[in-house]
TIGU-487573 format. One record per residue (C-alpha): residue in one letter; residue number from 1; x, y, z. Coordinates in Angstrom, 3 decimals, padded with zeros to 6 digits. Example, Ala and Ser with C-alpha at 12.3 -4.5 7.8 and 13.67 -1.06 7.14 Angstrom:
% TIGU-487573
{miza "a" 1 {012.300 -004.500 007.800}} {miza "s" 2 {013.670 -001.060 007.140}} 
//
This chain:
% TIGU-487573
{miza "x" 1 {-010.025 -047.051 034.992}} {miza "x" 2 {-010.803 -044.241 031.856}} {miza "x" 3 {-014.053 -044.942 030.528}} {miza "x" 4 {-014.231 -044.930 026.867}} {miza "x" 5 {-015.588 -041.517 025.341}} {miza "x" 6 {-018.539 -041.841 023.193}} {miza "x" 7 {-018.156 -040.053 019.948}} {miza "x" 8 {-020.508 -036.655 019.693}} {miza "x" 9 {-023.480 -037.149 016.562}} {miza "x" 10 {-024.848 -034.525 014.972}} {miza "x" 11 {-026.379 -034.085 011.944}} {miza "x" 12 {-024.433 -033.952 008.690}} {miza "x" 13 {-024.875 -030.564 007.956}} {miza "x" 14 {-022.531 -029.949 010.787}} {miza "x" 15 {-019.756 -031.282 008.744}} {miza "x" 16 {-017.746 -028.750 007.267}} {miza "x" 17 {-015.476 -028.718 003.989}} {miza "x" 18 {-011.513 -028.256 005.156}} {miza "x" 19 {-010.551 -025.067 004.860}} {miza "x" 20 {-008.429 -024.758 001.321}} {miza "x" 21 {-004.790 -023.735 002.292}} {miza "x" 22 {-003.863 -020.464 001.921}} {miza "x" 23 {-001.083 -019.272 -001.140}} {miza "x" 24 {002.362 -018.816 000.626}} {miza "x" 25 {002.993 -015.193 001.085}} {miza "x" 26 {006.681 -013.937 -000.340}} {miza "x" 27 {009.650 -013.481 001.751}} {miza "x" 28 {009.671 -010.122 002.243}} {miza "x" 29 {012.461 -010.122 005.282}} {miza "x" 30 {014.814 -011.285 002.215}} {miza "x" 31 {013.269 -009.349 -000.139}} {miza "x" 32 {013.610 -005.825 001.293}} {miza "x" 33 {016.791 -007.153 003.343}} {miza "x" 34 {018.473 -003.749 002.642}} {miza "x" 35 {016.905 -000.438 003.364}} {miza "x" 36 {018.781 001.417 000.724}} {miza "x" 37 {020.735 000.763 -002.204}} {miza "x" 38 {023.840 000.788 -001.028}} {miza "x" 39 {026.572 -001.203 -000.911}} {miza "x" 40 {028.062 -001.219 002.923}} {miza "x" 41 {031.412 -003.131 003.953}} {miza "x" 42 {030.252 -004.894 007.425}} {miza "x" 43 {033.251 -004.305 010.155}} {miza "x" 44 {032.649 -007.355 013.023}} {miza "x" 45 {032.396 -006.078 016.494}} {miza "x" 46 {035.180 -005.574 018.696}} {miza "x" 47 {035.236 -007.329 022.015}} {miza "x" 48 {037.883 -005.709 024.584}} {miza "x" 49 {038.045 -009.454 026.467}} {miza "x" 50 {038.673 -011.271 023.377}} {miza "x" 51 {042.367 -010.059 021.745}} {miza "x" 52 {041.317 -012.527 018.370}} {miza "x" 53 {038.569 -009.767 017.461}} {miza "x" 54 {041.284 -007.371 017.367}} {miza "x" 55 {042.644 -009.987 014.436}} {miza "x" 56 {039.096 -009.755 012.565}} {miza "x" 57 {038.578 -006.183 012.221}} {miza "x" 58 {042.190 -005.701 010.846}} {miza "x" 59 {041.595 -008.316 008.220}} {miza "x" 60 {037.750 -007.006 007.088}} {miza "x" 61 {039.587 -003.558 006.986}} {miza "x" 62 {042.647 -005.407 004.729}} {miza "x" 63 {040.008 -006.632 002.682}} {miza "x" 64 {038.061 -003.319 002.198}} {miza "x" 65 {041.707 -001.373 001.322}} {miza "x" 66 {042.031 -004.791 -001.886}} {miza "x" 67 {038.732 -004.851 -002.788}} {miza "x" 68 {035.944 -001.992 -002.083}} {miza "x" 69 {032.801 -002.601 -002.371}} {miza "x" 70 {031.505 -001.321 -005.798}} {miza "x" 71 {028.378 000.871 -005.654}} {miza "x" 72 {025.999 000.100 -008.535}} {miza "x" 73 {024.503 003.242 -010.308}} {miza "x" 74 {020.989 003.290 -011.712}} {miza "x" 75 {020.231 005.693 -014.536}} {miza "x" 76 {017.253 007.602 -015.038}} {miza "x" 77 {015.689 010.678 -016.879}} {miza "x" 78 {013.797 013.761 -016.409}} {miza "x" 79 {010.357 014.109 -018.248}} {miza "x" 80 {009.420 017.745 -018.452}} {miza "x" 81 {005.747 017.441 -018.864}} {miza "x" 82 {004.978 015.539 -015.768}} {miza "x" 83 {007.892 016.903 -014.078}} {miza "x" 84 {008.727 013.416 -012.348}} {miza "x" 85 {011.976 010.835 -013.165}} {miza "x" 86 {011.491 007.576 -015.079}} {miza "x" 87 {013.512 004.653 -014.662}} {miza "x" 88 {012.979 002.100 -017.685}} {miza "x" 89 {015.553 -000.582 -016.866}} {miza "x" 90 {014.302 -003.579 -015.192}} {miza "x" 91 {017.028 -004.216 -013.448}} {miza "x" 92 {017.282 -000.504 -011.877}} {miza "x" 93 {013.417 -000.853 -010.937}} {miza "x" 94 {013.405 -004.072 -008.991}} {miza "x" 95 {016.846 -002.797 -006.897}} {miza "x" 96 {015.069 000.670 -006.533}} {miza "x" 97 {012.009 -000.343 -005.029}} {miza "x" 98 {013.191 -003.834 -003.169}} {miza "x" 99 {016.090 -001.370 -001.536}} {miza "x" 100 {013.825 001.219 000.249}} {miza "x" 101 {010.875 001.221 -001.599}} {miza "x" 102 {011.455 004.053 -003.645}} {miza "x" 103 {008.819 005.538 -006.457}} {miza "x" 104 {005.991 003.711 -008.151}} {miza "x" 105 {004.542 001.735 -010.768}} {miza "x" 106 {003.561 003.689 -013.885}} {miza "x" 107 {000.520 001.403 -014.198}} {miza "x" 108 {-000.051 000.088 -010.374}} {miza "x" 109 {-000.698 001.406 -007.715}} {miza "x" 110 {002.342 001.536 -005.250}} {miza "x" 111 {004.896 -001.846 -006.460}} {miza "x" 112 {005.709 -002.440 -010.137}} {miza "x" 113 {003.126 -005.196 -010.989}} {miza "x" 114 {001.946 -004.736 -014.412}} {miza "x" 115 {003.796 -007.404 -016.119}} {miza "x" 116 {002.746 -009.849 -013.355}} {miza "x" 117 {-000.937 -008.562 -013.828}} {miza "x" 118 {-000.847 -009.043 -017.443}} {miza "x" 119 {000.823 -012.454 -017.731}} {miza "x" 120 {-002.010 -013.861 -015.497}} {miza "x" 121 {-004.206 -012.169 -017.769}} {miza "x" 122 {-003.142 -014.107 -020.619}} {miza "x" 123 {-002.807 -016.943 -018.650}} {miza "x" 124 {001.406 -017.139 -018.624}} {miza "x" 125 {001.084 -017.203 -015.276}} {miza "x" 126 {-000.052 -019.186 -012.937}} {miza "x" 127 {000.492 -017.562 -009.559}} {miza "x" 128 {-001.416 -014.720 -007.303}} {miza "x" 129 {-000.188 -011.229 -007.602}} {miza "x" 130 {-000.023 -008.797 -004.682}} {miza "x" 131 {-003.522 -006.891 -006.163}} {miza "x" 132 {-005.259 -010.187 -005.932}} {miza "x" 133 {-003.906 -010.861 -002.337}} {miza "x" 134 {-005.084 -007.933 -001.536}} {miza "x" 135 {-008.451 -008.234 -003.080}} {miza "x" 136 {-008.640 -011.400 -001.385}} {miza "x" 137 {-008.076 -010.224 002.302}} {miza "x" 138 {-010.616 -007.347 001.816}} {miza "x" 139 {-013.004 -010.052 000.682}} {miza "x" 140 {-012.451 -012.192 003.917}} {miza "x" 141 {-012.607 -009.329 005.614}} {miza "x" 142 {-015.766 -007.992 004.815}} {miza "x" 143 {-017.551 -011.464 004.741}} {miza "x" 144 {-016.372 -012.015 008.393}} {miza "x" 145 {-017.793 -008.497 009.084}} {miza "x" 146 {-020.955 -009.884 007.713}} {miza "x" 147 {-020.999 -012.771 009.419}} {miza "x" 148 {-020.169 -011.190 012.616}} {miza "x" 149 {-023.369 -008.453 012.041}} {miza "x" 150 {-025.715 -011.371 011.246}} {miza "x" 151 {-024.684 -013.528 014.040}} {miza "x" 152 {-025.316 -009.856 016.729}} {miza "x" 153 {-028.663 -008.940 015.187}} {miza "x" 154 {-029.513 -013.000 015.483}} {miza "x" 155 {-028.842 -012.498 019.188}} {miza "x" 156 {-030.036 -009.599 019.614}} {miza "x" 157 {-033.733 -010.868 017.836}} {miza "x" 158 {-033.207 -013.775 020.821}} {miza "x" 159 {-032.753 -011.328 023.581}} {miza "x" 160 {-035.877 -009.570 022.690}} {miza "x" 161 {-038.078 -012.618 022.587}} {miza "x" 162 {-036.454 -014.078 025.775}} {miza "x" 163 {-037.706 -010.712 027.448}} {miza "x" 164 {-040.641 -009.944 025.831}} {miza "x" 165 {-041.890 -014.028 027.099}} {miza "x" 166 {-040.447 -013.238 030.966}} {miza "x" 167 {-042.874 -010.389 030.443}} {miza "x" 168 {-045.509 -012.362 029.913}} {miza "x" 169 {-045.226 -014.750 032.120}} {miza "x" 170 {-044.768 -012.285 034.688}} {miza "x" 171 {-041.462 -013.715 036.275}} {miza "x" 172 {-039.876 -011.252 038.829}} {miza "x" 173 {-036.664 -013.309 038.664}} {miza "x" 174 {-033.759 -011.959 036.672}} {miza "x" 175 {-033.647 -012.684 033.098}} {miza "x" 176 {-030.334 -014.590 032.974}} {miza "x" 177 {-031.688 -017.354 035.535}} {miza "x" 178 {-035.294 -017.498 033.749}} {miza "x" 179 {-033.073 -018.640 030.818}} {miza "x" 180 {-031.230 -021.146 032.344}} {miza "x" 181 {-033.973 -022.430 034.397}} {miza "x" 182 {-036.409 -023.190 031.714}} {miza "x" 183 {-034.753 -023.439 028.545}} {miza "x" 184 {-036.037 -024.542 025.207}} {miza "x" 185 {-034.770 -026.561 022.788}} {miza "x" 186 {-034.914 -024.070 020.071}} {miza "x" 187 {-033.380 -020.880 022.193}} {miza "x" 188 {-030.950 -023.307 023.730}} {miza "x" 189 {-029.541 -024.422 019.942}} {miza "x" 190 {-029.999 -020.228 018.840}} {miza "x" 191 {-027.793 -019.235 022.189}} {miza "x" 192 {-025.412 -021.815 021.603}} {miza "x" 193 {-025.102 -020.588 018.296}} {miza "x" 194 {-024.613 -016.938 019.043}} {miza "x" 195 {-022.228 -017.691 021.959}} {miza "x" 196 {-020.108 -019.057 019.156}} {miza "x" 197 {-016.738 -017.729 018.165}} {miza "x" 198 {-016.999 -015.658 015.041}} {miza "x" 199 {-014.430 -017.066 011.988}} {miza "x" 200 {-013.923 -016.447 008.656}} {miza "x" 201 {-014.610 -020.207 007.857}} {miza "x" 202 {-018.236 -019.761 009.174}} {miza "x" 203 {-018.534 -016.627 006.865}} {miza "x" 204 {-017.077 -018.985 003.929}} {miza "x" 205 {-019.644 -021.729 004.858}} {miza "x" 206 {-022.688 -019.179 005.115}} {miza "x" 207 {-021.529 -017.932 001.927}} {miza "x" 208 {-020.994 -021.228 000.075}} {miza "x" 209 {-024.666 -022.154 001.330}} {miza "x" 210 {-025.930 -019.445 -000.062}} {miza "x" 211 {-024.599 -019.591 -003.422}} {miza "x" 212 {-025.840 -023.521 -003.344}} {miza "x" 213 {-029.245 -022.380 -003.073}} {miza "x" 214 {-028.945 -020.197 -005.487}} {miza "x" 215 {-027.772 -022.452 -007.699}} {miza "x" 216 {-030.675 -024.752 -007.572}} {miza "x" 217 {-033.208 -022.121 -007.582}} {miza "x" 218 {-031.350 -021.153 -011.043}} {miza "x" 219 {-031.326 -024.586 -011.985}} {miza "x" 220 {-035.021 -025.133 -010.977}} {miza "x" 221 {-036.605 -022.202 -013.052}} {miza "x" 222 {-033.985 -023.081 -016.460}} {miza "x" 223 {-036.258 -026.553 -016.103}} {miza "x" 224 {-039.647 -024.707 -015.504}} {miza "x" 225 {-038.949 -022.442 -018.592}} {miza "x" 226 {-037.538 -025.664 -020.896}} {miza "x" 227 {-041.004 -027.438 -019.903}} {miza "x" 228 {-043.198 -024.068 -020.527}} {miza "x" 229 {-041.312 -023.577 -024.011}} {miza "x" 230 {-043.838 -024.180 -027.003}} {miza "x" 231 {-042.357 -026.003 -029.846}} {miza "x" 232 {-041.467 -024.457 -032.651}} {miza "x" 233 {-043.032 -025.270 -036.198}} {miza "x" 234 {-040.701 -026.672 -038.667}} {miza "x" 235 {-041.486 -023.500 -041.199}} {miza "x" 236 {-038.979 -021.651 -038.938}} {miza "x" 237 {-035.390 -020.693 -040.251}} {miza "x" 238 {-032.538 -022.127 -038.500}} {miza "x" 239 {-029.291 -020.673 -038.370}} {miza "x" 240 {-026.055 -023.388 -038.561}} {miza "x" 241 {-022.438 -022.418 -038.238}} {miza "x" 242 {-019.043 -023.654 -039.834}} {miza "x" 243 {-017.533 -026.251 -038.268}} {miza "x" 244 {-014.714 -024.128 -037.372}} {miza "x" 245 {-016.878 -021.691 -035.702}} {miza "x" 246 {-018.280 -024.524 -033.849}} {miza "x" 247 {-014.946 -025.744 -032.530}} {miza "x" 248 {-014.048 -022.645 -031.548}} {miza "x" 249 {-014.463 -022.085 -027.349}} {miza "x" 250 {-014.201 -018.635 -025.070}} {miza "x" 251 {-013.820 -018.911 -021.494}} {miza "x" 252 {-014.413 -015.612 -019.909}} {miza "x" 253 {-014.410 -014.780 -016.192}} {miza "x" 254 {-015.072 -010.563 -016.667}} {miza "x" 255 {-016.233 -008.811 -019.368}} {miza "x" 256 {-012.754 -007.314 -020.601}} {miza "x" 257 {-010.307 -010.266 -020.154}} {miza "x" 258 {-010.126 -013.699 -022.515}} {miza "x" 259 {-008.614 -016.656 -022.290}} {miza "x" 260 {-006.012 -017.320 -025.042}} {miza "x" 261 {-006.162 -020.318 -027.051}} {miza "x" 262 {-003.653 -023.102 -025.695}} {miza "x" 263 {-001.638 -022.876 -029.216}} {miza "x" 264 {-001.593 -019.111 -028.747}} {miza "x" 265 {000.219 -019.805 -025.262}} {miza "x" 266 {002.446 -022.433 -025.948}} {miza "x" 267 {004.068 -019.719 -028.666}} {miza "x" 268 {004.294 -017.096 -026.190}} {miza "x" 269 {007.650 -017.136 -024.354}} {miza "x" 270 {006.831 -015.346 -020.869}} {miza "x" 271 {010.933 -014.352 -020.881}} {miza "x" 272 {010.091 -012.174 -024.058}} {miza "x" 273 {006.636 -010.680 -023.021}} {miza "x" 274 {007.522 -006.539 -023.134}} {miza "x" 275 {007.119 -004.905 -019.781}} {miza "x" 276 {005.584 -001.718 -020.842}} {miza "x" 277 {005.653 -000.013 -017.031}} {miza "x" 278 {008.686 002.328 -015.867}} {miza "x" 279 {009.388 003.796 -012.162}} {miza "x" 280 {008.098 006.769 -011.442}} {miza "x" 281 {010.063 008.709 -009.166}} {miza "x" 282 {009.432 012.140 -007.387}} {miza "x" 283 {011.465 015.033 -007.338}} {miza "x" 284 {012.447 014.589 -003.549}} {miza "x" 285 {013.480 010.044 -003.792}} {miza "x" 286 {015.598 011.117 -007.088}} {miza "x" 287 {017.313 013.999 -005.499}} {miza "x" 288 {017.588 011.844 -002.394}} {miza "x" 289 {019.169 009.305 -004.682}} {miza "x" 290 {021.423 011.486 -006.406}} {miza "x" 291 {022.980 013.718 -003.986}} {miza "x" 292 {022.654 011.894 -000.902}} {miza "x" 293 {023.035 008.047 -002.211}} {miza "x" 294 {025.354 008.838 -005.143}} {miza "x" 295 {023.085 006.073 -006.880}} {miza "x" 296 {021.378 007.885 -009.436}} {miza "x" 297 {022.059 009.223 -012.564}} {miza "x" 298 {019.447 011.652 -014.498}} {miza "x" 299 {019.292 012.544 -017.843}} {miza "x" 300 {017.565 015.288 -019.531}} {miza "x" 301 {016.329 013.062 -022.009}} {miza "x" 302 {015.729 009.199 -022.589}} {miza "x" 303 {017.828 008.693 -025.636}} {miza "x" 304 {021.212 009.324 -023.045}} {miza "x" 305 {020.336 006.526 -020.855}} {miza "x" 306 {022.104 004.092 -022.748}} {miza "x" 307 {025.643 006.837 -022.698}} {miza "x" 308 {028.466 005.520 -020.274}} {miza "x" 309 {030.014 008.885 -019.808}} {miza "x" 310 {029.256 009.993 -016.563}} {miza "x" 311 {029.788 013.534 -017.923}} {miza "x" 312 {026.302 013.910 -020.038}} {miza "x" 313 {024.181 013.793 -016.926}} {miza "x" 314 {022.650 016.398 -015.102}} {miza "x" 315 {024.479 017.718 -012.285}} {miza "x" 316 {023.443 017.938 -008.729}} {miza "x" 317 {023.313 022.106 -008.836}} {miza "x" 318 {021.640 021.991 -011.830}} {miza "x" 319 {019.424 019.284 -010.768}} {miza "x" 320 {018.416 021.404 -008.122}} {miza "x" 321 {017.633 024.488 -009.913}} {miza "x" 322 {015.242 022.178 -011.794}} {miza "x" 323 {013.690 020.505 -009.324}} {miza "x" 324 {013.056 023.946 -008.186}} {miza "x" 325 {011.501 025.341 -011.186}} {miza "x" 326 {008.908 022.730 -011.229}} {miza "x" 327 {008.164 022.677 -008.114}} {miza "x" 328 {005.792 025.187 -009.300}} {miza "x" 329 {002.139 024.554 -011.679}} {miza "x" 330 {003.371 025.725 -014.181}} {miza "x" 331 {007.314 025.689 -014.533}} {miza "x" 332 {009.035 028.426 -013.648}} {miza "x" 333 {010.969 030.069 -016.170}} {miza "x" 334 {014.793 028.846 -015.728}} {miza "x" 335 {016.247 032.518 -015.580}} {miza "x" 336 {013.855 033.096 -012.648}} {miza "x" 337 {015.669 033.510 -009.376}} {miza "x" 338 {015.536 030.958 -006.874}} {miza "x" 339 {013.587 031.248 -002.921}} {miza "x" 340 {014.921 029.780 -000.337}} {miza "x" 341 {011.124 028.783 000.573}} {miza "x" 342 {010.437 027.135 -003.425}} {miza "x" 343 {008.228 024.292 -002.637}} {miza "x" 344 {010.957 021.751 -003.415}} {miza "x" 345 {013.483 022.963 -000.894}} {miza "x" 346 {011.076 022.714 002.101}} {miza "x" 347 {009.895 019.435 000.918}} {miza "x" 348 {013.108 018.151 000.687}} {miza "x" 349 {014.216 019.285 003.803}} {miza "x" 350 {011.461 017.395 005.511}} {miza "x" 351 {011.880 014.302 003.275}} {miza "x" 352 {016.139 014.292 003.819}} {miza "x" 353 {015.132 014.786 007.417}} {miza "x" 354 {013.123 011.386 007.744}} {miza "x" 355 {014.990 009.162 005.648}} {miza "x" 356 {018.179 010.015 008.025}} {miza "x" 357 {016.353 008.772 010.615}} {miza "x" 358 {015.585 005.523 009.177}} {miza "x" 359 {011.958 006.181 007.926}} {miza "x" 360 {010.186 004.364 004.801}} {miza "x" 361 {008.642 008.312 003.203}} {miza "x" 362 {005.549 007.727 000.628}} {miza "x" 363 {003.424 010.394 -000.647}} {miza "x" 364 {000.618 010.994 001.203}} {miza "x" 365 {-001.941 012.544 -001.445}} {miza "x" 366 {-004.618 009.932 -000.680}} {miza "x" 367 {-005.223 010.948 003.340}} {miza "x" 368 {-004.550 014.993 002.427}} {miza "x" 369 {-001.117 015.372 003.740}} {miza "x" 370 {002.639 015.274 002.436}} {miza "x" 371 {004.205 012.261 003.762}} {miza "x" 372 {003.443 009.089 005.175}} {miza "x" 373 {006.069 007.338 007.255}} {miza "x" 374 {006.557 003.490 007.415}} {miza "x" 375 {008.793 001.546 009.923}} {miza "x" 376 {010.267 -001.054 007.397}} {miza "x" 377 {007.727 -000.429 004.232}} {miza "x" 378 {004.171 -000.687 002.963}} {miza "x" 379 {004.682 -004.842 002.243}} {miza "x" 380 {004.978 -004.944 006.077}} {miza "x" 381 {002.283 -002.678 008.046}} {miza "x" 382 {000.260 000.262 007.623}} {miza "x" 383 {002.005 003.913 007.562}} {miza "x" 384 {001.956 005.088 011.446}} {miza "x" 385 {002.062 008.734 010.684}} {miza "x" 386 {001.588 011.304 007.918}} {miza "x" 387 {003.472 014.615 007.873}} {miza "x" 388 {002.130 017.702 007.575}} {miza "x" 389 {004.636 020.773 006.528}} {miza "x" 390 {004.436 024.300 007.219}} {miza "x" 391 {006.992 027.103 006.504}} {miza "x" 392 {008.308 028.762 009.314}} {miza "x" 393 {009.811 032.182 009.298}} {miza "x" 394 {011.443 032.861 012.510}} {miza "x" 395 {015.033 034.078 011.111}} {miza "x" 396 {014.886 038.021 011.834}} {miza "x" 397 {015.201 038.550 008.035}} {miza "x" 398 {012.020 038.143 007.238}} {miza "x" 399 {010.369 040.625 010.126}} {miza "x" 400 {012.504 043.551 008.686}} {miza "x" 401 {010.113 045.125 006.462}} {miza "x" 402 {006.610 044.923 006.159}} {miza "x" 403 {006.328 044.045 002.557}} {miza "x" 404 {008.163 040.115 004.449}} {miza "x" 405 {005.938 040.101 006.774}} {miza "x" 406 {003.032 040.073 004.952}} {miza "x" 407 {004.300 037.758 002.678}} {miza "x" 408 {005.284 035.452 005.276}} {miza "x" 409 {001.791 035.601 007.015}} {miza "x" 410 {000.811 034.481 003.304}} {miza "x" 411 {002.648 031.514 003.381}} {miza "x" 412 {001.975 030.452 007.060}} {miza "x" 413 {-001.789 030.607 006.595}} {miza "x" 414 {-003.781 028.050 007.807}} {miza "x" 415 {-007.186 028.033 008.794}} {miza "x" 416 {-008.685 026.096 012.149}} {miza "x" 417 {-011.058 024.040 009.590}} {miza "x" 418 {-008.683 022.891 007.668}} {miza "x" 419 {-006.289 021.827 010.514}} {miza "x" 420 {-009.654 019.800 011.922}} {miza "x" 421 {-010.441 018.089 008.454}} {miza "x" 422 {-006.620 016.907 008.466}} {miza "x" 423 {-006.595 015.575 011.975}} {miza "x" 424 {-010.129 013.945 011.441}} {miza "x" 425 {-009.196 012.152 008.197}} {miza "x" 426 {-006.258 011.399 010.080}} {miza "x" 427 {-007.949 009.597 013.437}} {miza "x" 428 {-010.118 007.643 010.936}} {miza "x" 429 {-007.481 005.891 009.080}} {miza "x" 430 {-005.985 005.579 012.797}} {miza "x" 431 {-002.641 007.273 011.887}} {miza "x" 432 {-000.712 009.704 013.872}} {miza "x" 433 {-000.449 013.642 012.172}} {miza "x" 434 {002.813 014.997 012.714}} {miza "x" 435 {003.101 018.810 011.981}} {miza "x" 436 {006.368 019.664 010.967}} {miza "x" 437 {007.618 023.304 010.857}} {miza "x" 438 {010.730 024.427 008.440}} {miza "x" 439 {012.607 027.261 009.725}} {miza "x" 440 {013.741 029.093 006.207}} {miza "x" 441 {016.572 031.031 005.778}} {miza "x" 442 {017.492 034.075 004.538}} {miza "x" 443 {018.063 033.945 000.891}} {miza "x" 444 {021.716 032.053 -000.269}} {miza "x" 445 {024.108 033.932 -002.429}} {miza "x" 446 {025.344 030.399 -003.766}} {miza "x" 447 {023.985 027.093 -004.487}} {miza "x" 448 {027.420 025.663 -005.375}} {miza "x" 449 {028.022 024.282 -001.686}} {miza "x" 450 {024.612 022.011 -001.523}} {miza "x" 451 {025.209 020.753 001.666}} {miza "x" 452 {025.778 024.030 003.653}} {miza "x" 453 {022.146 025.157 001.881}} {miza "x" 454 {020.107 022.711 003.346}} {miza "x" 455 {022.343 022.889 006.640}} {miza "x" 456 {020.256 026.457 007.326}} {miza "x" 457 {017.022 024.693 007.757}} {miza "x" 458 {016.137 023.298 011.006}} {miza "x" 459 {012.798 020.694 011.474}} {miza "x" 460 {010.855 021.174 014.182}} {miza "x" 461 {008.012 018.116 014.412}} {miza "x" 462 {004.584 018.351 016.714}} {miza "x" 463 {002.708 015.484 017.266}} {miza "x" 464 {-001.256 016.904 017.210}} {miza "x" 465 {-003.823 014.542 018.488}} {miza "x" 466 {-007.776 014.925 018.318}} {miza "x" 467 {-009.685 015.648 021.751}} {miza "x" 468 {-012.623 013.872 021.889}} {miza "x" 469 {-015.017 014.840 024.439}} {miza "x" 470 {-016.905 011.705 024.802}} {miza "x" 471 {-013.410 009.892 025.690}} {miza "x" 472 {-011.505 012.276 027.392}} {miza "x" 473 {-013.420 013.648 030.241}} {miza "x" 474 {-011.971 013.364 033.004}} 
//
C-alpha cells in the first residue's frame, strides 16, 4: 500500500514569483521563406515507377508555357557621394531584405527598424522590436553570468573554510568524507546551495531582491530627511502654478524620449507616420541584383525612380565602369582606364562566388575582414566564417617585366602581424577565417561580354586556423 507523501515546508522566502512569459519571437522560417527574390516555377518530381507523375510535370510545364511567372523589379539609385545604392520604396525594402537579406537600414544597424523604433517611441506601438530583443537577451545573459560568478566564488569561500577547519582539527582523512561525516547545518544549507543548477530565474530573483532593498533603504532615508526638515517661516515666498500647468503630466523612462499626451496619440494615424529610413545597398548586392538577378533597376539620380521606361536606367556595362571608379577613395576619374584588379572586380568575384553557392554574404567591417558568411541569415545564427581576399597574380602576364612584378608584390603584401591580428580577432568571436585568393587576369580588351570577364577569375579558398600551444601538443 503507497504511503501518503508529506508535503516539503520551507520557509516563505523559498517561494518564487512565476516566471513572466516570454514575447513570441516572429516566424522567421515564413518570413525569409525565399533566399532570393526571385520568382521560380516549381516542376514536381518525376518518379520512373509511377507513369501519373509523367502526367504532372507535363501539366506544371503547360502551365508555365500560359502563364510565366512574372519577376518583380525593384528600382533603386546611385548616390555619388557615398558611393552606395538607395532603395526608398517600402515595398522594394521589405522584399529586398526578407528575400536574402540584402543591404541595410540607413538608421539601424543591420534590418530596417527605424519606423518600428520610433512608433514605440511615441507610444503607437505597443510591441518589442528586434533591438529590444536583443537588448533583452544580453541582459539575461549577463545577469546569469553574474549569478553563475557569485554562486563559484560562494563555493569557493566554502571550500576554503571546510579546509582551513580539517586543518585544524588535524583530520588525516580526506576532505570529501570529513564533510559528509560531520556536517553542519550552515555548510550543509551553503553546499546545497552551490550544488544548485545555475538559471536565469535565480539571477532574476537575486536581482529583484536586490532592487527591493534598495527600495526601502530609499524609502527609509526620504522619511529620515522629511522628519530632519526644519519648518519653514511663513515670511518665505511661495511659488504657485496655473492650473493648466498643474494638470499637465510627463512620464519619462530616459532622458531623451517622452511620452505623448493620449489626445496627441489618438490623432496620430500609425498608417501615415513617414518612414524616413531607405536601404542601403553596396556596390557588390546591387550589381549582384542587377546583372545576376535581373531584379534591380539603378538610376543615376532619385528623381527617375518614379520613370517606367526601362530605357533611362543605368546599364549593366556602364554600371560596372562605375562601380569601378568608386571603388577607389576618391573616385576615379570616368575617362580613367579600367584594371582588371580595381577593387570592385575582385570583390565581386569573391561575393558572386559565395552567393552561387548558397551563402547569406554581409560585410564584415566590424571583425576586420571582407565578408561574413551565414547559412540561412543573421535572424537565424551567428556568421560561421569571414572571408579574407587577396589578389593573386599567377597568369604569366604579370611576371613578364619587372615594372609587374613589383607591382604585383605591392598588391600581394601582407605582413605575418597582420595575418595573426585577423586570425586572433577571428578565434575570439569563434568564427572560422577563410583566405580566399583571386587569380587576375590579364587586362580585357572589352567589357561588353560581362560574363566572359568575370569567367577569367578563378577562387581559390584556405581555411587558416590558430595553433595554440597550450591545446595542441601532442
Amino acid at each position: 500500500m503507497d504511503k501518503p507523501v508529506a508535503a516539503k515546508s520551507g520557509p516563505a522566502s523559498d517561494a518564487r514569483p512565476p516566471r513572466a512569459p516570454r514575447p513570441p519571437r516572429p516566424n522567421y522560417r515564413q518570413i525569409h521563406q525565399f533566399p532570393l527574390p526571385v520568382n521560380v516555377h516549381h516542376v514536381p518530381p518525376v518518379i520512373p515507377h509511377n507513369p501519373l507523375s509523367l502526367i504532372s510535370v507535363a501539366l506544371s510545364y503547360l502551365t508555365f508555357l500560359i502563364s510565366p511567372p512574372r519577376q518583380e523589379v525593384y528600382s533603386a539609385y546611385f548616390d555619388k557621394t557615398t558611393s552606395s545604392i538607395h532603395v526608398t520604396d517600402e515595398r522594394s525594402i521589405n522584399a529586398l531584405w526578407q528575400m536574402g537579406f540584402f543591404g541595410k537600414g540607413s538608421l539601424s544597424r543591420s534590418e530596417p527598424s527605424w519606423l518600428a523604433r520610433e512608433k514605440k517611441r511615441r507610444g503607437l506601438h505597443n510591441g518589442k522590436t528586434s533591438e529590444e530583443m536583443t537588448r533583452l537577451r544580453r541582459t539575461e545573459r549577463r545577469e546569469l553570468k553574474l549569478e553563475r560568478a557569485r554562486m563559484e566564488k560562494l563555493a569557493i569561500e566554502e571550500r576554503l573554510k571546510a579546509e582551513a577547519a580539517a586543518r585544524e582539527a588535524g583530520v588525516s582523512e580526506p576532505l570529501d568524507q570529513a564533510a559528509q561525516s560531520t556536517p553542519t547545518d550552515d555548510t550543509t544549507n551553503v553546499t546545497a546551495a552551490t550544488t544548485e543548477k545555475f538559471s536565469l530565474k535565480k539571477a532574476k530573483e537575486a536581482r529583484m531582491l536586490e532592487e527591493k532593498k534598495a527600495r526601502e533603504l530609499a524609502a527609509q532615508n526620504a522619511a529620515l530627511a522629511e522628519q530632519n526638515q526644519p519648518e519653514t517661516s511663513s515670511n518665505n515666498k511661495s511659488v504657485r502654478f496655473s492650473p493648466i500647468v498643474q494638470k499637465k503630466e510627463f512620464l519619462s523612462t530616459s532622458p531623451s524620449s517622452l511620452q505623448l499626451p493620449d489626445s496627441v496619440v489618438d490623432n496620430l494615424d500609425s498608417d501615415d507616420f513617414p518612414n524616413e529610413e531607405h536601404l542601403q545597398l553596396s556596390n557588390e548586392e546591387a550589381f549582384f541584383l542587377a546583372y545576376s538577378l535581373g531584379a534591380l533597376q539603378i538610376y543615376d539620380s532619385p528623381s527617375k525612380l518614379g520613370e517606367v521606361q526601362s530605357t533611362s536606367s543605368i546599364t549593366t556595362s556602364a554600371l560596372l565602369q562605375q562601380f569601378c571608379h568608386h571603388s577607389f577613395q576618391p573616385a576615379r576619374d570616368a575617362s580613367a582606364s579600367l584594371l582588371p584588379d580595381d577593387p570592385f572586380m575582385i570583390s565581386y568575384t569573391v561575393y558572386h562566388h559565395f552567393r552561387s553557392l548558397g551563402w547569406v554574404i554581409r560585410s564584415g567591417v566590424k571583425f576586420g575582414t571582407d565578408y561574413l558568411l551565414y547559412n540561412r541569415g543573421p535572424v537565424f545564427s551567428h556568421a560561421e566564417f569571414a572571408v579574407v581576399i587577396i589578389p593573386s597574380y599567377t597568369h604569366p602576364y604579370w611576371s613578364e617585366t619587372e615594372e609587374r612584378k613589383n607591382y604585383t608584390g605591392e598588391k600581394q603584401a601582407r605582413s605575418w602581424w597582420w595575418m595573426h591580428s585577423v586570425s586572433r580577432v577571428q578565434a575570439q568571436v569563434l568564427k572560422s577565417l577563410v583566405v580566399c585568393y583571386v587569380d587576375v587576369p590579364p587586362p580585357a580588351a572589352s567589357l561588353d561580354d560581362i560574363g566572359a570577364l568575370f569567367g577569367q577569375y578563378k577562387v581559390r579558398e584556405f581555411l587558416i586556423k590558430r595553433w595554440i600551444p597550450n591545446r595542441t601538443r601532442d
